[in-house]
C-alpha positions in Angstrom: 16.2 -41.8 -80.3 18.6 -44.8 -80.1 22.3 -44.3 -81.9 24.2 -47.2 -83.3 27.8 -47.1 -82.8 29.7 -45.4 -85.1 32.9 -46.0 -86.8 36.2 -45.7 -85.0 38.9 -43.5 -86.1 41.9 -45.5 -87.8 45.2 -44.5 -85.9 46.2 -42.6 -89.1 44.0 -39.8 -88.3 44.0 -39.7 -85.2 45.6 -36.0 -84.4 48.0 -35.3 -81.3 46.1 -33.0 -79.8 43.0 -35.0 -80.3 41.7 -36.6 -76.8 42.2 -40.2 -78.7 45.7 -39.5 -78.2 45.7 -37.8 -75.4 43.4 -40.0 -73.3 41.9 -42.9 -75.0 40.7 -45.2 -72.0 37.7 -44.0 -70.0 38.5 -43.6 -66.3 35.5 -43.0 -64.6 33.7 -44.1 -61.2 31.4 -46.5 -60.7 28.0 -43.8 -60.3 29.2 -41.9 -63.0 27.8 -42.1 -66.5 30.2 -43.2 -69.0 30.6 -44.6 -73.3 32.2 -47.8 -73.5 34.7 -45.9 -76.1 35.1 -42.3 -77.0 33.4 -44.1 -80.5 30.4 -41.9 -81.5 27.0 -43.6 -80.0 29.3 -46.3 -78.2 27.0 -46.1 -74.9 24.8 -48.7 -73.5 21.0 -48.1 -73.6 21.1 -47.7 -69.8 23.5 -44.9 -69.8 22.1 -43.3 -73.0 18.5 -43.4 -71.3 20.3 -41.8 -68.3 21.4 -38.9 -70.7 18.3 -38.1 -72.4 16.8 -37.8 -69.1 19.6 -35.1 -67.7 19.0 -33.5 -71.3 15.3 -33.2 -70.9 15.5 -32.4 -67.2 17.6 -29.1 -67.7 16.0 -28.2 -70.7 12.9 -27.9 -68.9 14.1 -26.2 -65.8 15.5 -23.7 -68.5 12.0 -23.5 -69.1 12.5 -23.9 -73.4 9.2 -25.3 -75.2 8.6 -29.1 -75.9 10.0 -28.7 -79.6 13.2 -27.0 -78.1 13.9 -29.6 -76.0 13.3 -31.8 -78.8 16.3 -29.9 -81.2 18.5 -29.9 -77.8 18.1 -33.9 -77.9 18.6 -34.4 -81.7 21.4 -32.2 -81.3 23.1 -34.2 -79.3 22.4 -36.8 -80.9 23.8 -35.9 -84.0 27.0 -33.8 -82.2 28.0 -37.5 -80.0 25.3 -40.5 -80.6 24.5 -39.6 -76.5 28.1 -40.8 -75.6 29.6 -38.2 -72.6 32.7 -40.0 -73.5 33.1 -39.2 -77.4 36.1 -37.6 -79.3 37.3 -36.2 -82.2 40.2 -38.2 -84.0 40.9 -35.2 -86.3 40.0 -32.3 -83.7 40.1 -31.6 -80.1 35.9 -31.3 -80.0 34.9 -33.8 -77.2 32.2 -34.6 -75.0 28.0 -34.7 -75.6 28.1 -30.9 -77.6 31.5 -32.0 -79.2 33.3 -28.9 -77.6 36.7 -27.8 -78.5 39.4 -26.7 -77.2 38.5 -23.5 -77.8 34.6 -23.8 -77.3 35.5 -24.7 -74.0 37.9 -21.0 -73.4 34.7 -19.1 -74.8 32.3 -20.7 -72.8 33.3 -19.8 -69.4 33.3 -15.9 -70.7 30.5 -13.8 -68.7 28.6 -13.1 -71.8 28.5 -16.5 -72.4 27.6 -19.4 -69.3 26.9 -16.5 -66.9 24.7 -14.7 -68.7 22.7 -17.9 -70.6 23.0 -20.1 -67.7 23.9 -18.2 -64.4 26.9 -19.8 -63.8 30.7 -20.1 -65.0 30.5 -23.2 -67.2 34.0 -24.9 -66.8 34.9 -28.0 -69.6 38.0 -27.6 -69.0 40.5 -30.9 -69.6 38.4 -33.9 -68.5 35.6 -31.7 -67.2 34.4 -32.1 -70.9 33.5 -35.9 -70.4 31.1 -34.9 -67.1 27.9 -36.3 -68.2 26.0 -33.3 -66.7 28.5 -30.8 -67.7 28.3 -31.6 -71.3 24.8 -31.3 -71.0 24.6 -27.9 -69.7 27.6 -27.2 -72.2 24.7 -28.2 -75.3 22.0 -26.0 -74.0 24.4 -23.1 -73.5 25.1 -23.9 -77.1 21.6 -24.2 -78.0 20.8 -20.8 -76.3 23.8 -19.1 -78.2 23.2 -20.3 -81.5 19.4 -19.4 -81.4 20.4 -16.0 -81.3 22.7 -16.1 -84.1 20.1 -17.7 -86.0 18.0 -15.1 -84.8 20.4 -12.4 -85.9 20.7 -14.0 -89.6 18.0 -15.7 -90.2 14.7 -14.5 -87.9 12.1 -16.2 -89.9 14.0 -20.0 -90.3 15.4 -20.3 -87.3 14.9 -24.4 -86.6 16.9 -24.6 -90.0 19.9 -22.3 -89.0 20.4 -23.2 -85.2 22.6 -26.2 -86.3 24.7 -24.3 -88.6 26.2 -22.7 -85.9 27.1 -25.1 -84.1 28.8 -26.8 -86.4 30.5 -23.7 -87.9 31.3 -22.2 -85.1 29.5 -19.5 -83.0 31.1 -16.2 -84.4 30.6 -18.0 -88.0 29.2 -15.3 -90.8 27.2 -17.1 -93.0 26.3 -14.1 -95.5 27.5 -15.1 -99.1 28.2 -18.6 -98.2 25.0 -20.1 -98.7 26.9 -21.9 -102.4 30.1 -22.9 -99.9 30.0 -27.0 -99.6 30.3 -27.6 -96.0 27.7 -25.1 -95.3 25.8 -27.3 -98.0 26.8 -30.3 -96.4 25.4 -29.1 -92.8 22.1 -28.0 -94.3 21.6 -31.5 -95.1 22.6 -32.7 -91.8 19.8 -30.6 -90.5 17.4 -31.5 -93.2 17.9 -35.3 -92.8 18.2 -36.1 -89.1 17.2 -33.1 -87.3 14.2 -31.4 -89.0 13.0 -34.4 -90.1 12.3 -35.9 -86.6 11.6 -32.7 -84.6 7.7 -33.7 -85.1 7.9 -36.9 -83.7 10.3 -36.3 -80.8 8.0 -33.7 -79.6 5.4 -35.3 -80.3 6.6 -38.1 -77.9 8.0 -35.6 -75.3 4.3 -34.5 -75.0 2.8 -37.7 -74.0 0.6 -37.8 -71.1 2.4 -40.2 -68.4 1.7 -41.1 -64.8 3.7 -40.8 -61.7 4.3 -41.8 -58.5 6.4 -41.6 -55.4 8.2 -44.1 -53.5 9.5 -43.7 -49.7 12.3 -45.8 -48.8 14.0 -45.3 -45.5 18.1 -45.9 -45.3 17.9 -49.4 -45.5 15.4 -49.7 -48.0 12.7 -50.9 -46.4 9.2 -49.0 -47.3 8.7 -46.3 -45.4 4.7 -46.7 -45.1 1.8 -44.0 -43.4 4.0 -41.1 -44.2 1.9 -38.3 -44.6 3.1 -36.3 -48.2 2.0 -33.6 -50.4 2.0 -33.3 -54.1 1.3 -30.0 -56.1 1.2 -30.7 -59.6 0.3 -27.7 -62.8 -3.3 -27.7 -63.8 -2.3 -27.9 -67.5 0.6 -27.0 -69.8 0.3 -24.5 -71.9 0.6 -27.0 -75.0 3.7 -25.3 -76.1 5.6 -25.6 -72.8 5.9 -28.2 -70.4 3.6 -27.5 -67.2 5.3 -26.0 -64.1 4.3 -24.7 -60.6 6.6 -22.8 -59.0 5.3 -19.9 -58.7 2.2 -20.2 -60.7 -1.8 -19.7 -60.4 -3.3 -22.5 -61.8 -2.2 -25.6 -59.3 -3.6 -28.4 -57.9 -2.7 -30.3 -54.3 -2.6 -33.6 -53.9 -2.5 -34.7 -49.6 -2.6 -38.1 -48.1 -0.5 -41.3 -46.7 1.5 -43.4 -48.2 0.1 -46.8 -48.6 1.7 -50.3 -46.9 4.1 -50.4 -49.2 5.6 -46.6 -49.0 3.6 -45.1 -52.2 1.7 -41.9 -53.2 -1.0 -42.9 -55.5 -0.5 -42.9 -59.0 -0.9 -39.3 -60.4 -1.6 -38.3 -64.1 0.7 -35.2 -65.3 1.5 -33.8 -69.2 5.0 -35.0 -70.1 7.6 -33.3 -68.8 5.6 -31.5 -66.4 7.3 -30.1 -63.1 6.0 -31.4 -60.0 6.9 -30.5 -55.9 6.8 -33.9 -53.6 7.0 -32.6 -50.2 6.4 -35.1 -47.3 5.0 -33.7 -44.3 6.0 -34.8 -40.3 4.1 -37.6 -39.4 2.6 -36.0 -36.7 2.0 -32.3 -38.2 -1.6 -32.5 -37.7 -0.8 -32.6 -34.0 2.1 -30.1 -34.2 0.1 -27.5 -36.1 -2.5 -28.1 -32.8 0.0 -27.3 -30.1 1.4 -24.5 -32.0 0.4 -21.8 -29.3 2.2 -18.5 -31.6 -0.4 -19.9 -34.7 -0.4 -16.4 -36.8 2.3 -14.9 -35.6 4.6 -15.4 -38.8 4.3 -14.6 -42.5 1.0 -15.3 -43.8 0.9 -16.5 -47.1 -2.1 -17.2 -48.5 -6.4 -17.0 -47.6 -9.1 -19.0 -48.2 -12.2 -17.1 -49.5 -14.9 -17.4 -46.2 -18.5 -16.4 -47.0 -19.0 -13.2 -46.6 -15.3 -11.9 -48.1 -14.8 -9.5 -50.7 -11.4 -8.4 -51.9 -11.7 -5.0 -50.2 -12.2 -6.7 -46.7 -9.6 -9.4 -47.5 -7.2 -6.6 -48.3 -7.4 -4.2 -45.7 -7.3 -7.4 -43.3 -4.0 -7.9 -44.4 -2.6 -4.3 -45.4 -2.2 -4.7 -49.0 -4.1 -3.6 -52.0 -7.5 -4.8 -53.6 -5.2 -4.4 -57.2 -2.6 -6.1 -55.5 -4.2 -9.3 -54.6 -5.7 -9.6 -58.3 -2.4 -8.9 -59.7 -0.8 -11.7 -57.5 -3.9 -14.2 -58.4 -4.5 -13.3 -62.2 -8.1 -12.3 -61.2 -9.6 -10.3 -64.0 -13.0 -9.1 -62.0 -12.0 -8.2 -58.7 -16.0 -8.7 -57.9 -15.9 -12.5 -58.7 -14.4 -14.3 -56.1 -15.9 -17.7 -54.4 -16.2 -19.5 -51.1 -13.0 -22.2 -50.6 -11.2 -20.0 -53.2 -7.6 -20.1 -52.0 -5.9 -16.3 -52.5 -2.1 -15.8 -52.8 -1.2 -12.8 -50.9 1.1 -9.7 -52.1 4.7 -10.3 -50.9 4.3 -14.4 -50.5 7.5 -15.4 -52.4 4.2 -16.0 -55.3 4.9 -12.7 -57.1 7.6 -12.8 -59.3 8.7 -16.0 -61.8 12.6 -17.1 -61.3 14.4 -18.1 -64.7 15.1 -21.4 -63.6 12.8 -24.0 -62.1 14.6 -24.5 -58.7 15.2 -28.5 -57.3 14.5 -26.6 -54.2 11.5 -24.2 -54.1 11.1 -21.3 -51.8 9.4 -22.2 -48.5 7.5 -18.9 -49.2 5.9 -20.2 -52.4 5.3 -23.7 -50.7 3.9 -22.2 -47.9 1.2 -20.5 -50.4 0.2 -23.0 -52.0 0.0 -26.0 -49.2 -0.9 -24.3 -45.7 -4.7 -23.8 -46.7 -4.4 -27.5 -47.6 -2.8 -29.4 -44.6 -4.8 -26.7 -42.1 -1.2 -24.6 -41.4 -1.6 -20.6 -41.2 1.5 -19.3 -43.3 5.0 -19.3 -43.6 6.2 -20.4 -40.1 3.7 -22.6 -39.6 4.3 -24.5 -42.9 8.2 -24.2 -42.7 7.8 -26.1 -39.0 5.8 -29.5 -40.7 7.5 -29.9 -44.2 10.8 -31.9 -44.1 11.6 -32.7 -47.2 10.8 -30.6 -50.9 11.7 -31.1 -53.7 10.5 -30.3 -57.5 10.8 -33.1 -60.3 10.2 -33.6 -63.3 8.1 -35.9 -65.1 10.2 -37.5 -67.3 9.3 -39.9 -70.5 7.4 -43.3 -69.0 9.7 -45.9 -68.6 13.1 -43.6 -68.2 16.2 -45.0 -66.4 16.4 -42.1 -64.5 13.9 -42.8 -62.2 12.4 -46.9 -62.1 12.4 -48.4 -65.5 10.7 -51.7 -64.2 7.6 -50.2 -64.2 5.0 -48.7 -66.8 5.1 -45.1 -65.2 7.5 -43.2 -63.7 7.7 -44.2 -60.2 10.1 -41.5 -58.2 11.9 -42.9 -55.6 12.6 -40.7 -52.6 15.1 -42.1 -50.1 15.0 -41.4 -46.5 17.7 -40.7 -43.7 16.2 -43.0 -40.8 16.0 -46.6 -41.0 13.0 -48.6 -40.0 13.8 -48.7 -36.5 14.2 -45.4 -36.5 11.1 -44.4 -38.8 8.7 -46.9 -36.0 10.7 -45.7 -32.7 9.5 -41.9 -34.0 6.1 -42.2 -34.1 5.4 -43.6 -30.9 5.9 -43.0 -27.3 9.1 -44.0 -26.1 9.3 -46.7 -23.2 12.2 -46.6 -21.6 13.7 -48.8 -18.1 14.0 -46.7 -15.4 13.6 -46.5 -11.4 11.3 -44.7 -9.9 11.2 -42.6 -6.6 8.4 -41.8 -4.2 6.4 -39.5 -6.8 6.5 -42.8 -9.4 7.8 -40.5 -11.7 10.9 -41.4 -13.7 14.3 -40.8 -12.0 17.1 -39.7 -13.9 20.1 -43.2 -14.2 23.5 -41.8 -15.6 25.0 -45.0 -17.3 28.6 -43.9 -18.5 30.5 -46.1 -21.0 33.6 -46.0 -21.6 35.9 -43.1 -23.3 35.0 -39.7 -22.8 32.5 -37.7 -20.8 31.0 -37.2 -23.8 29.8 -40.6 -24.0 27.8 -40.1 -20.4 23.8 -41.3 -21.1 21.0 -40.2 -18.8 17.9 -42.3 -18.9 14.7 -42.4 -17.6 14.3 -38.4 -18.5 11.0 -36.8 -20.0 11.3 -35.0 -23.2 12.0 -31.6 -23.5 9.0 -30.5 -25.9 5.3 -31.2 -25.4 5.6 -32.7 -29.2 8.6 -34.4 -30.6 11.2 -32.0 -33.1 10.1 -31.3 -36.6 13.7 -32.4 -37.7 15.8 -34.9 -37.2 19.0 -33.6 -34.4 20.7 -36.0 -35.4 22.0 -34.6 -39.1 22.9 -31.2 -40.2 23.7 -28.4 -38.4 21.4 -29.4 -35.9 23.3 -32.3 -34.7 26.0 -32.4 -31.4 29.4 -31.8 -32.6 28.5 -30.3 -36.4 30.8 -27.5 -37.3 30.5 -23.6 -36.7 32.2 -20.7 -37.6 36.1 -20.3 -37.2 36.3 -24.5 -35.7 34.3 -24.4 -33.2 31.9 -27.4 -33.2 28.4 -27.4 -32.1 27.7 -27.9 -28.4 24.3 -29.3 -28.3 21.3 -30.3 -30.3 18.9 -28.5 -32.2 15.1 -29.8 -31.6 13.2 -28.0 -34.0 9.6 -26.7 -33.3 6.8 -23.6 -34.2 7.5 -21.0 -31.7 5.6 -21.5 -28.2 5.9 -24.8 -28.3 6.0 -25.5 -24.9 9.1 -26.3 -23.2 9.2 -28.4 -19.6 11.9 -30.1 -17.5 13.5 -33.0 -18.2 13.6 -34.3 -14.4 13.4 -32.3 -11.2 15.6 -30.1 -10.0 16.7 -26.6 -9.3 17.0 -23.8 -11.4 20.5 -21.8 -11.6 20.6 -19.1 -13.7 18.0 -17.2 -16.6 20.1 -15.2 -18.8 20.0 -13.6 -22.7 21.7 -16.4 -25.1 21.7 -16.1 -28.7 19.8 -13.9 -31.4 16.8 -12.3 -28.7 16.7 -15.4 -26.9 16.9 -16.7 -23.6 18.2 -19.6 -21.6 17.6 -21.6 -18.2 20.0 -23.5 -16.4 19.3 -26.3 -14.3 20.9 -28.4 -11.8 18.9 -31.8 -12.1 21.0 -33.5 -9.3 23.4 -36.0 -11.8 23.7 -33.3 -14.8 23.0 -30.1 -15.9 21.3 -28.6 -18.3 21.0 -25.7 -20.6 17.5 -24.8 -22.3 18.7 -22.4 -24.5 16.6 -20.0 -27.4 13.4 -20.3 -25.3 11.2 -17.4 -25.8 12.7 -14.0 -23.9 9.7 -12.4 -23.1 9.0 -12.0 -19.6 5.8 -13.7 -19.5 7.3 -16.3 -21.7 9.7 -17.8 -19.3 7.9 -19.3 -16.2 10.6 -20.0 -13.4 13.5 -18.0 -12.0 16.8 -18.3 -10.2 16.5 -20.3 -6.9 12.7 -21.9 -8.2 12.6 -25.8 -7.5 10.8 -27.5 -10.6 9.1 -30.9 -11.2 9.7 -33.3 -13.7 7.4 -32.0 -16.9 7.0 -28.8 -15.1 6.5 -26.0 -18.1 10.0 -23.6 -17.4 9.6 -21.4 -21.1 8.6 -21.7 -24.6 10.4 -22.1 -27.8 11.7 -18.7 -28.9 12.4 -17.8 -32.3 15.6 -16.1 -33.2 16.3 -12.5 -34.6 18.3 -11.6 -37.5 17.7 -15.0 -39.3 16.9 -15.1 -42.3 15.3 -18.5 -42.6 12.6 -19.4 -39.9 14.9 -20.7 -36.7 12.8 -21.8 -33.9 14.2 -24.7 -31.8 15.2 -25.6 -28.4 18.7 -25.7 -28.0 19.8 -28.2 -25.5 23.0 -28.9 -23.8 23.9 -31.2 -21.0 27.0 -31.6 -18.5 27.5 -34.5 -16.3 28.6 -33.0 -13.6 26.3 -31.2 -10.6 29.2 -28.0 -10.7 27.7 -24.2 -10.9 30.5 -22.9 -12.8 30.1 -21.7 -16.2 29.2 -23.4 -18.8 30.5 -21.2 -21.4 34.9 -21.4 -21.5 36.2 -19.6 -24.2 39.1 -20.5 -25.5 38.7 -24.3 -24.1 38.5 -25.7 -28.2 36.8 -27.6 -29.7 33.2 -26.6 -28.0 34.0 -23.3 -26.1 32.6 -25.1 -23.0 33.1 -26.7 -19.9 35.1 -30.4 -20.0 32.0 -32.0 -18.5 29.7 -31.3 -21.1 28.4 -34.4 -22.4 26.2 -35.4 -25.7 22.8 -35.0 -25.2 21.8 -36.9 -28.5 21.5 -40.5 -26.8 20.0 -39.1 -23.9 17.1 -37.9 -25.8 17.0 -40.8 -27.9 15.6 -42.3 -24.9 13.9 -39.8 -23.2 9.8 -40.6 -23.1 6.6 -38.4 -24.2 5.1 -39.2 -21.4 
C-alpha cells in the first residue's frame, strides 16, 4: 500500500483559490497526523500507517465487507497518496478524499453525512486537512457513490464506484462512455484499483494475534488486574467478525501477567473485539452484594433439568422469544452450561455502527455467567473500563509496531502507588482510646477549611468503591447543573452494600435526600458527616435520631436511585469540620449550596482503613 511522493505543482498552475495559495505550510500540533507537504503521497510511513489504520477502523465499524474496505483504501490512495495534508494546484479538492469546495457544502446536507453516517460531516476551511475527518469524508463518498453505481450500473459496480468520485456525485454518465476523461478514469480504475482489490483483501483477511497491555499513569505495568475479553467466534468470510450484539462469542477471563498483559489471543483480521478490565476485587464485591438479583437480568445458564418452557415462564417472556434472541432453531435442543440471552437484554436488535463503547446491557449478557455476576446491576457495579477494538493489520502504528502482533495498549488513571495502595488494607497512624479502636485526629493545613483531613477513620463501605472518587462526576468539587459544584464524593457500590460509621458518635437527623433515597447525619465529635443515597426503606436504615453508634457500627445500606437511567448506586459522603447542628444544606451560599465548614472528604478517605 506504500505511495511515493508525487510531483509538485509548479507555481504557474497553481490557482488562487487553490489551498497551495491559500495555505501552503502545514500548521498542525504535535499529536496530530500531518504530510510533510500538501504534495500527493508526501507523508512519512509512520503517519501513513497511522491513516490506513483510522481508514480500516471506520470502515469496519461501518460494518462494509473486507473487499470494501479494501476499495475505501485504494481509494484513497489514489484520491491523496494517504497525505491528510494534500491539495490541488489547479482546483480547490483537498484533504485524504480530495474534497472541493463544493463537495465539502454537499456533504454536510441531511441526505448526505446524516443519513450515510449519522452525523453532520463539516470539512469546512481547514477542517478538510483533519486526519479523521477526511476519512470519514471518503467513506461518506464511498457510501454515495455505491449507490450511484448501483443506480447506473447494478451489475459492475467495483468498476463504476470510482467514476463518481472523480466526476462528481450528481455526474450522468449515460452516452458518455466514448468521452476521454471518462476513458481516462476507467483506466485509473482498471490499473491501480481493480487490479489490487484481490491482494489488499486478501491481506486485510489475514489471521493476526492480539494482546492487551495495562499501563497505569506513569507507565509502569499495571500487573494481576483481573480483565475480560469477548472476541467473535468466526467472521463470516465476507465481513470482518464482530460481537456486539451477536450469538456466536467467545469469553476470554483471567489476570494479567507480571508485566501487565492478557495473553496473546488469535482473531480473523479486522475482527472487533471488547477489552473490559474487571475491579480487582469483584470476586469479593459480587460476594457481599446482599440485593444479588434484584436488577435486570440478562442472561441464564442452561441447569440440568431446564427446558425453554420453564426457563421462560421463570423469567416472564416467551419460549419463541428466547429462540428468537439466541438463533435457536429447535427449541427442544438445548444443553447443560449453555449460556441463554434473554428477551429485552440490550442483545436483541443490531446497531448500524459498531460502538467504541458497548451497551452495559449487551456486556452484561455476555460476561455475568462468566465472572459469577447475576445481570445488569451486578455486572455494571465490577466492570470499570470497556471498550471495543479492532484488530488491525499485524504490525500497525496504530497500536505497538515493535512487536509481531498487535499488542493494544490500555492506559490507566492511577499510578502505581495508587494501583498497590488499592488493593490492600490501608494502615494508617493514629491514637487510640480506651476501646483500642481508632480515634478520629483532624490535621488542618493551611488555606481553606476545605483542606481539613481526618485520620484514623474506618471506611465507609464493607468493600472498597467500584470507581475511582477521585475523577468524573464522582469526585469533590466536579461540576453540576446551573454552577453548582459537587459537594461530596461518590463511592460507588451494588445496592446493599453495607454501610457503617466512620467513628463513633451520635446520630442527628434521618431524612429523604435525592432520587428515593435517604440520608444520616452524624455528629462524630470533630466533624460531621452526611451518609447520603443509603437505601430508604424502613428496614434498610438501622439507627435513628438521638441513637449513639460505634465506630463500624452498620447505620444503612447503599440505596440505588430512582429515575436514572444508568445504574446509580453509591454512597454519597459529605463531611464538615465543625461539631455545629445547623443545616447543612444553604442555598444560595455558591459554589456548593452548603454550609462554610464543609470540608473535602477525598483525603480523608484516602486514609481511612478496611479494617
Amino acid at each position: 500500500m506504500a505511495v511515493k511522493k508525487g510531483a509538485a505543482y509548479k507555481d504557474s498552475q497553481i490557482k488562487p483559490y487553490s489551498w497551495l495559495s491559500k495555505a501552503p505550510d502545514i500548521t498542525k500540533q504535535a499529536n496530530e497526523i500531518a504530510g510533510n507537504s500538501r504534495v500527493f503521497g508526501d507523508i512519512s510511513a509512520e503517519n501513513q500507517a497511522l491513516v490506513i489504520d483510522l481508514l480500516v477502523e471506520i470502515g469496519t465499524r461501518y460494518k462494509l465487507s473486507y473487499r470494501e474496505i479494501a476499495y475505501l483504501l485504494l481509494l484513497v490512495r489514489v484520491e491523496s497518496g494517504f497525505n491528510p495534508d494534500a491539495a490541488a494546484g489547479t482546483t480547490s479538492a483537498a484533504g485524504l478524499a480530495q474534497y472541493t469546495k463544493a463537495t465539502v457544502a454537499e456533504a454536510k446536507k441531511p441526505n448526505y453525512s446524516k443519513h450515510y453516517l449519522g452525523f453532520e460531516l463539516n470539512l469546512d476551511e481547514m477542517i478538510v486537512f483533519d486526519a479523521q475527518r477526511g476519512a470519514y469524508g471518503a467513506l461518506l463518498s464511498y457510501f454515495i457513490c455505491r449507490t450511484r453505481a448501483k443506480e447506473f450500473f447494478p451489475n459492475a459496480l467495483e468498476a463504476n464506484i470510482y467514476l463518481f468520485h472523480h466526476e462528481g456525485w450528481y455526474f450522468n454518465p449515460k452516452g458518455k462512455e466514448d468521452n476521454a476523461n471518462v476513458i481516462a478514469v476507467r483506466k485509473i480504475i482498471e490499473d491501480k484499483i481493480l487490479a489490487k482489490l484481490p491482494e489488499v483483501e486478501r491481506l486485510l483477511k489475514q489471521k493476526t494475534e492480539v494482546q492487551f497491555s495495562l499501563k497505569t499513569s506513569d507507565g509502569k505495568p499495571y500487573a494481576n488486574q483481573p480483565f475480560a475479553v469477548v472476541l467473535p467466534q468466526s467472521s463470516s468470510g465476507q465481513h470482518p467478525g464482530s460481537v456486539q450484539h451477536q450469538q456466536a462469542v467467545k469469553v476470554v477471563t483471567g489476570v494479567t501477567d507480571g508485566a501487565g498483559r492478557t495473553p496473546k489471543l488469535e482473531a480473523a483480521g479486522l475482527s472487533e473485539v471488547v477489552f473490559s478490565i474487571l475491579n480487582v476485587n469483584y470476586k469479593k464485591l459480587l460476594q457481599h452484594f446482599p440485593g444479588r438479583g434484584t436488577g435486570k437480568i440478562t442472561s441464564y445458564k442452561v441447569k440440568s433439568g431446564d427446558s425453554l418452557s420453564s426457563i421462560a415462564k421463570a423469567h416472564k417472556t416467551t419460549v419463541s422469544e428466547i429462540a428468537k434472541a439466541n438463533g435457536i432453531r429447535d427449541v427442544n435442543k438445548i444443553s447443560v452450561g449453555q449460556v441463554l440471552r434473554l428477551p429485552g437484554s440490550g442483545g436483541d436488535t443490531a446497531p448500524a455502527y459498531w460502538w467504541r463503547r458497548p451497551e452495559m446491557d449487551w456486556l452484561a449478557s455476555v460476561l455475568a455467567p462468566h465472572i459469577g455476576a447475576e445481570g445488569l446491576e451486578d455486572t455494571a457495579a465490577v466492570v470499570e473500563h470497556k471498550r471495543s477494538h479492532v484488530v488491525l493489520p499485524t504490525g500497525n502504528k496504530a497500536h505497538d509496531g515493535t512487536v509481531a502482533h498487535n499488542n493494544v495498549i490500555v492506559a490507566g488513571t492511577k499510578s502505581q502507588a495508587q494501583v498497590a495502595a488499592s488493593t490492600t488494607a490501608q494502615k494508617v497512624p493514629h491514637q487510640t482510646n480506651e476501646t483500642k479502636a481508632a480515634k478520629p485526629v483532624a490535621v488542618q493545613s493551611s488555606g481553606t477549611g476545605q483542606k481539613k483531613v481526618i485520620t484514623g477513620l474506618l471506611y465507609p463501605l464493607v468493600v472498597k468503591a467500584t470507581a475511582n472518587y477521585h475523577e468524573g462526576a464522582r469526585r469533590f468539587g466536579s461540576g453540576r447543573t446551573g454552577g453548582r459544584k459537587h459537594a461530596g464524593i461518590d463511592l460507588y457500590a451494588p445496592t446493599g452494600t453495607v454501610v457503617r460509621a466512620m467513628a463513633p458518635g451520635k446520630v442527628l437527623r434521618v431524612y429523604a435526600f435525592y432520587c428515593g433515597t435517604s440520608a444520616i447525619e452524624i455528629d462524630h465529635g470533630s466533624f460531621i458527616a452526611r451518609y447520603g443515597e443509603v437505601d430508604s426503606k424502613r428496614d434498610k436504615i438501622y439507627v435513628e435520631p438521638g441513637d449513639k453508634v460505634e465506630r463500624g457500627e452498620k447505620i444503612g445500606v447503599v440505596g440505588r436511585l430512582v429515575g436514572i437511567k444508568v445504574p446509580s448506586n453509591m454512597l454519597h459522603l459529605e463531611m464538615y469540620g465543625s461539631s455545629s447542628h445547623a443545616d447543612l444544606t444553604v442555598k444560595g451560599n455558591p459554589p456548593y449550596q452548603r454550609r462554610d465548614d464543609l470540608i473535602d472528604p477525598t483525603p480523608s478517605i484516602d486514609q481511612a482503613t478496611m479494617q
